[in-house]
C-alpha positions, 0 to 999 in steps of 0.5 A, spaced: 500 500 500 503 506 497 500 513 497 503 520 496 505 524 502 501 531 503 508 535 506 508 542 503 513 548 504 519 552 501 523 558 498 527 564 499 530 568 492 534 574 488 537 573 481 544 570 479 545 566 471 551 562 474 552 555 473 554 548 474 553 541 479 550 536 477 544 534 481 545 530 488 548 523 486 550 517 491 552 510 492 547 509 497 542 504 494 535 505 496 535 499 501 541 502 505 537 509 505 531 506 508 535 502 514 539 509 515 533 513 515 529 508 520 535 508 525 536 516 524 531 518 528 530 524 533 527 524 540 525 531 540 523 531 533 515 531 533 512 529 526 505 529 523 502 523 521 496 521 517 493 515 520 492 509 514 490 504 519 489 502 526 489 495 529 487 492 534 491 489 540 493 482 538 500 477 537 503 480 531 510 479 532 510 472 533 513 473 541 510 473 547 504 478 548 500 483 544 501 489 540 497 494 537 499 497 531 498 503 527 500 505 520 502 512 519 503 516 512 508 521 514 509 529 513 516 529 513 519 523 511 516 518 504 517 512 508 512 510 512 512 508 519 509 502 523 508 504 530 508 497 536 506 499 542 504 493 548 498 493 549 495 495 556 490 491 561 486 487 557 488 489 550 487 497 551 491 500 545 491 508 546 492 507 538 485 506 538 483 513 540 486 515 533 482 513 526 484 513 518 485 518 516 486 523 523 493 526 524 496 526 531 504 527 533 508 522 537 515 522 541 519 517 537 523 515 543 528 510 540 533 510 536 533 503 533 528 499 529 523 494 532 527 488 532 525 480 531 525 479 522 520 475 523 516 479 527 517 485 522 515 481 517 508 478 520 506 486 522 507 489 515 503 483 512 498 485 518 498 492 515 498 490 508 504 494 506 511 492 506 515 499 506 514 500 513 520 502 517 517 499 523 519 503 531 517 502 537 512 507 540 515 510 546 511 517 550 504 520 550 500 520 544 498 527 543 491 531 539 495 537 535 488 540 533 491 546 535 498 546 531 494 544 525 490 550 525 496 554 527 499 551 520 493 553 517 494 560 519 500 561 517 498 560 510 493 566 510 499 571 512 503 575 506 508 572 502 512 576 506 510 575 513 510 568 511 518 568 509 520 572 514 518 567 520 520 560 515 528 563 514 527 563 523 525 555 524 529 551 525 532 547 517 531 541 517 536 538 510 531 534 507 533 530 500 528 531 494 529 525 490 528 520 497 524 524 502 518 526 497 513 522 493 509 524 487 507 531 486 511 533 493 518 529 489 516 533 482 515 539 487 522 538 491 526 536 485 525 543 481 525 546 488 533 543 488 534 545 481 532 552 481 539 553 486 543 547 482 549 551 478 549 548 472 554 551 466 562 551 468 564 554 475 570 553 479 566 552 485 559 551 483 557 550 490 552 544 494 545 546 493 541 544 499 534 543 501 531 545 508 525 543 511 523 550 515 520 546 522 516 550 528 514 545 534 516 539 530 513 541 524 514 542 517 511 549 516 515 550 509 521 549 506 527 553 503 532 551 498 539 555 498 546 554 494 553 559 495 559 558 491 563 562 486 564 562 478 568 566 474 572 569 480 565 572 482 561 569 489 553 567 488 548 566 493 541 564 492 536 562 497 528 561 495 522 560 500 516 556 499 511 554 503 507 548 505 504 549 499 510 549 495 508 556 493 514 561 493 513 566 497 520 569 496 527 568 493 533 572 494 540 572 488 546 575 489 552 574 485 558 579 483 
């Protein structure tokens, strides 16, 4: 089971005509990609989810005891997160609270992948999807209606007012090609080029592109690169917002 992720954000500009640096490349196979991201986790960083699908408590792992278990679409990352929780006195899961399609927040807690091959592979055929990467829940589970109106919000402010808070939040380096699915990766991709150099400089620079984060959430993005060509420096900065709609964008080169 696979959808798109619903992210949005990015982009600060001026104007430049410098160029050269291919796109991002590396030796990384998607498969070591996956096995980073699930072990890289942060346990201050909260990130919005959509809810895919909740189940019950039950023996899903194979070893003594039940689980419940929750399917999440990630906001800020493409993969996708099987949550494990154990389940309380008589199968009490305070996953059910949440239904499909609902978003909520969770502490990650670990640091590590949930362990036991065989008990990973009988929670993703539980959950129909074999493109989890699979943790732990550790910490409260919290309602983020108020956050969520706040990121609605944001949206209704001047593209200058807007870019002016992003550039303040927290840059959060996210990859176009491997953290983006669909619409968001042609989005995120073109958003990496526009900052690419890509004609013949003695320092082309390493075009990057943050997730601009506010109290563990991604309220948009910003897309940067500095370097030098023909013995005259360049900067580029541009600013999206959740919607991927550039809201500034600043150029210098001498």
């Amino acid at each position: 089971m696979r959808t798109s992720l619903r992210l949005s954000s990015l982009l600060l500009a001026s104007s430049l005509a410098a160029g050269c640096l291919g796109p991002e490349t590396g030796t990384d196979t998607l498969d070591t990609l996956q096995a980073t991201e699930q072990q890289a986790t942060d346990p201050t960083f909260r990130v919005y989810n959509i809810v895919e699908a909740v189940l019950p408590a039950a023996n899903y792992d194979g070893v003594a005891g039940d689980e419940c278990l929750a399917l999440l679409n990630p906001e800020h990352r493409l993969r996708k997160i099987i949550l494990v929780e154990t389940a309380g006195a008589g199968g009490s899961c305070a996953l059910n609270a949440y239904s499909a399609g609902t978003a909520f927040s969770f502490t990650w807690g670990d640091t590590s992948v949930y362990q036991g091959s065989s008990g990973i592979t009988a929670i993703r055929a539980a959950l129909s999807d074999n493109d989890g990467a699979v943790h732990h829940l550790i910490g409260s589970i919290t309602s983020e209606a108020s956050t969520l109106a706040n990121l609605q919000s944001f949206l209704t402010l001047s593209d200058a007012q807007q870019a002016s808070q992003l550039v303040t939040f927290t840059a959060d380096r996210v990859h176009s090609l491997y953290d983006f699915e669909g619409e968001e990766e042609v989005l995120a991709e073109a958003a990496y080029q526009a900052v690419r150099v890509s004609q013949p400089c003695e320092n082309p620079g390493s075009p990057r592109l943050d997730a601009r984060v506010y109290n563990g959430f991604v309220y948009g993005y910003t897309a940067s690169n500095s370097g030098s060509c023909h013995s005259g420096w360049f900067s580029k900065l541009h600013i999206y917002n959740r919607n991927w709609r550039l809201v500034a964008k600043q150029e210098y080169s001498e």
